[in-house]
N, C-alpha and C positions, 0 to 999 in steps of 0.2 A: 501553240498557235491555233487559233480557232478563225475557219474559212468564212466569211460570211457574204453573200450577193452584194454588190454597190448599186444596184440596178435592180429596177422595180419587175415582176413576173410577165415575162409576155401575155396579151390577152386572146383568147380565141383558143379554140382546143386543138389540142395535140398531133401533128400528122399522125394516118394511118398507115403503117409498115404490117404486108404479110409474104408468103412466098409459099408457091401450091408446086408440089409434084416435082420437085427442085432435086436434078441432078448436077453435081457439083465437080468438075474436073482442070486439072492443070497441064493442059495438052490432051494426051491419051489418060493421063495417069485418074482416074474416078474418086476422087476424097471423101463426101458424101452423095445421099444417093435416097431416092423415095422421101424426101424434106417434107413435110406440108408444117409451117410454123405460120403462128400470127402473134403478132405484137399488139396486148391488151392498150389501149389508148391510156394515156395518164399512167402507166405503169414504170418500177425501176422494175425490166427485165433482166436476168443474169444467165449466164448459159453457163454450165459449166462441165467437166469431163477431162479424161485422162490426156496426156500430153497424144498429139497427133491422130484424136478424134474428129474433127472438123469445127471446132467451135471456131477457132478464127476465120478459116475459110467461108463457113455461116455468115460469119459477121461482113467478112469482103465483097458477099453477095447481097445484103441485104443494103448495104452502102453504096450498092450499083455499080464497086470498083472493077468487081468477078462478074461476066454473064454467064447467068448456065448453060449448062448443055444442055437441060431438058427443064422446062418448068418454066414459069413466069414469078418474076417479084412486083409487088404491086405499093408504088407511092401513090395517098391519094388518090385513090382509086384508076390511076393510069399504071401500065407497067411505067417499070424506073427507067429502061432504058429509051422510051420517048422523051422523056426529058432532055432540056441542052445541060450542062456540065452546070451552066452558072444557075439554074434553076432548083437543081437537083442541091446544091448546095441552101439555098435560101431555105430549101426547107428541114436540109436532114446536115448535120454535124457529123464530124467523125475525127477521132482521137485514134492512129494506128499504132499498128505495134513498135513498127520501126519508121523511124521520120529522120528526112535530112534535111537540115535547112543550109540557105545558102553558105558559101565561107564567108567569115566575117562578118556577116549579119548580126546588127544587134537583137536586142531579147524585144525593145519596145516596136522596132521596125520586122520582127518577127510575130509578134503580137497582131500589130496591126493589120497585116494580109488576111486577117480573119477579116476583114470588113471587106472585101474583096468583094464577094455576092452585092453587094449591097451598092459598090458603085458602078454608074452610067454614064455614058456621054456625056448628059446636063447634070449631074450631081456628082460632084465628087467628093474628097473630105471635106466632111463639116464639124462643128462642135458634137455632134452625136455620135459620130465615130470618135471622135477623139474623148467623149467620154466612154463610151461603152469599152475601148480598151484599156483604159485606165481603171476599171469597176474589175476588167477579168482578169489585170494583172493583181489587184490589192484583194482579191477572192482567192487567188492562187498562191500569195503571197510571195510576190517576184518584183513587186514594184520596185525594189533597192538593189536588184539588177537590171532594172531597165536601159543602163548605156554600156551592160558589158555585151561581149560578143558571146553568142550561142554556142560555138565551138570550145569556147573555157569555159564552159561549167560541168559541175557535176552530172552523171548519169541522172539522178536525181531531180535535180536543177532544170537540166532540159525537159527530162518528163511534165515539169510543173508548167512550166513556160509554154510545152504545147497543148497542156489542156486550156491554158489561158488561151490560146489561139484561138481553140475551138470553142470556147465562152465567147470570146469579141465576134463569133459569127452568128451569135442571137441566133439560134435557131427552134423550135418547139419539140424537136429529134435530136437525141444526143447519140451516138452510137461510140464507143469505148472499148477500145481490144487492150488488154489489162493492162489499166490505167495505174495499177498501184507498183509496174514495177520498178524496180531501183530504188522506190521510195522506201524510209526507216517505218518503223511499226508507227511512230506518229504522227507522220505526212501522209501513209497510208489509213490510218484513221480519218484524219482531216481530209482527207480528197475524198473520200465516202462521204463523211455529213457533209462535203460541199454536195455530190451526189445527190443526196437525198432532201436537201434545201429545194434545188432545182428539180425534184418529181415533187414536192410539196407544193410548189408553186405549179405544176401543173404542164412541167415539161415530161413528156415520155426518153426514160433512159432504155438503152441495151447495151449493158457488158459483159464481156469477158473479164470472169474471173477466174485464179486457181486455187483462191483457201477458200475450202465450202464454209467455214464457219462464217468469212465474211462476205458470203453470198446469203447465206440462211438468215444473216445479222439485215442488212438493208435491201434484200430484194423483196419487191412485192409479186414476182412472178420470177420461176424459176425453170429452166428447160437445163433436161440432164441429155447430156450426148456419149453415145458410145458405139466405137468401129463405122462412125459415119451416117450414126443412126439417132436419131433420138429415140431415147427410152422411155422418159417421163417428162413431164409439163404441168406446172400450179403451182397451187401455193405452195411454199420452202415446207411449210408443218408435214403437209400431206406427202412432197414427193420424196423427203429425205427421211432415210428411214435406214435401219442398220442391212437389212437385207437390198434395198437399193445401192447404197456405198459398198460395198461385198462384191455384186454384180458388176457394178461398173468399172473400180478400181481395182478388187482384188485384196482390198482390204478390212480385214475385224475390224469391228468398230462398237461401241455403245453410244447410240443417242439418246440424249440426256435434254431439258431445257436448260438454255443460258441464263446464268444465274441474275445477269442484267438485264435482258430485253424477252425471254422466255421461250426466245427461236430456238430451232435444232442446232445441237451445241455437238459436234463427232467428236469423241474420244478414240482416237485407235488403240488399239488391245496392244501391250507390251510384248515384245517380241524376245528370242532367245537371251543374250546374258543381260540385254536390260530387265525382261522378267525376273532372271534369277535375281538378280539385285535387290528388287523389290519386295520380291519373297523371304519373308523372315526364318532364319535357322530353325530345324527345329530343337524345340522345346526352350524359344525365347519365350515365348509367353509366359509357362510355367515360371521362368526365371525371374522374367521382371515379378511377377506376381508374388513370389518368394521375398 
């Protein structure tokens, strides 16, 4: 299945998202700490890093869902948290990790609260919302669940349904706490180039991701995190490197170019009896050669 927009690019450039001196905590407990990140305008950002670095919690703060304890994040050149709630949505989207929608709630009446921002007192639904969510369910390809209920469907299924959500809220900010999971390896393909359709058109993405190959594959800006820290920031070519991967995970590795697109492709280095495996007896050679 191949995802494509039903809805023509928003016009006007991209909100600007940064956050200075950002310390980051859950009560007492400090997650990350010394932040200064900025999100390139027009960029697909990806952050990525070991499990219980801070890359989500990043992402919660830059969404205005987390305030810091120390630092300011900055929508637009205002902090985020001046903003009212409905405001802060109109300009910035957000796909979390974990979402619940109502019980029994259908998939198109879950769709649709994405247009939420967008109605007032004198405007409510009109034909434009009701296209625009019919554009983010047939991009997401959910349109032929649109009268089941959100609770029966796949882990999967639901993931797809609420990134349609966050597509019917038209926004020029997309923010994505890993969007590809539950998804199979070809839903997870397809919701990338939907990804990368919309920063083509000139929306600014930031995801969390956790296969570096498919952060290196479509990010155009890459921020590496570790123990609450970022490490490195830029281009995928520049920041991933085998000795970067090593430090942060803990893992050998050889980067190589992708044989499709040319990005940092990690190989990690085979480890005990899979190595042996792979190593040939010896004096096979001699033998086949005989």
């Amino acid at each position: 299945m191949s995802l494509r927009l039903g809805f023509p690019p928003r016009k006007g450039s991209a909100s600007r998202l940064s956050g200075s001196d950002l310390t980051l905590a859950y009560d007492k407990r400090v997650i990350a700490s010394d932040l200064d990140v900025e999100i390139p305008d027009g960029s697909f950002t990806v952050i990525v890093g070991p499990n219980a670095c801070g890359k989500s919690t990043l992402l919660r703060a830059l969404s205005g869902l987390l305030g810091p304890k120390r630092g300011t994040v900055v929508l637009d050149g205002q902090a985020i948290g001046s903003y009212r709630a409905k405001e802060v949505a109109r300009r910035l989207g957000l796909l979390p990790q974990t979402a619940t929608a109502p019980e029994g709630i259908s998939v198109a009446d879950l769709v649709a609260r994405g247009r939420y921002p967008h109605q007032k007192l004198l405007r409510q639904w009109t034909p434009e919302d009701e296209n625009q969510v019919a554009a983010a369910m047939e991009a997401t390809g959910v349109t032929e669940l649109a009268d089941r209920a959100v609770d029966e469907l796949s882990g999967g299924q639901r993931q797809r349904v609420w990134m349609a959500m966050a597509l019917a809220q038209q926004t020029d900010l997309l923010l994505l706490d890993e969007p590809t999971t539950y998804l199979d390896i070809a839903y997870q393909i397809d919701l990338l180039d939907l990804c990368a359709d919309l920063n083509e058109q000139g929306r600014t993405l930031v995801a969390v991701l956790h296969d570096l190959n498919h952060a290196c594959r479509y990010a155009t800006h890459l921020i590496a995190m570790k123990a609450g820290r970022i490490v490195a920031s830029g281009d995928p070519g520049a920041v991933i490197t085998a000795e970067l991967v090593e430090d942060v995970y803990g893992l050998r590795c050889e980067v190589i170019p992708d044989p499709q697109t040319g990005t940092p492709l990690v190989v990690p280095a085979a480890r005990g009896a899979r190595s042996r495996r792979l190593t040939p007896p010896a004096g096979a050679t001699e033998r086949t050669r005989g």
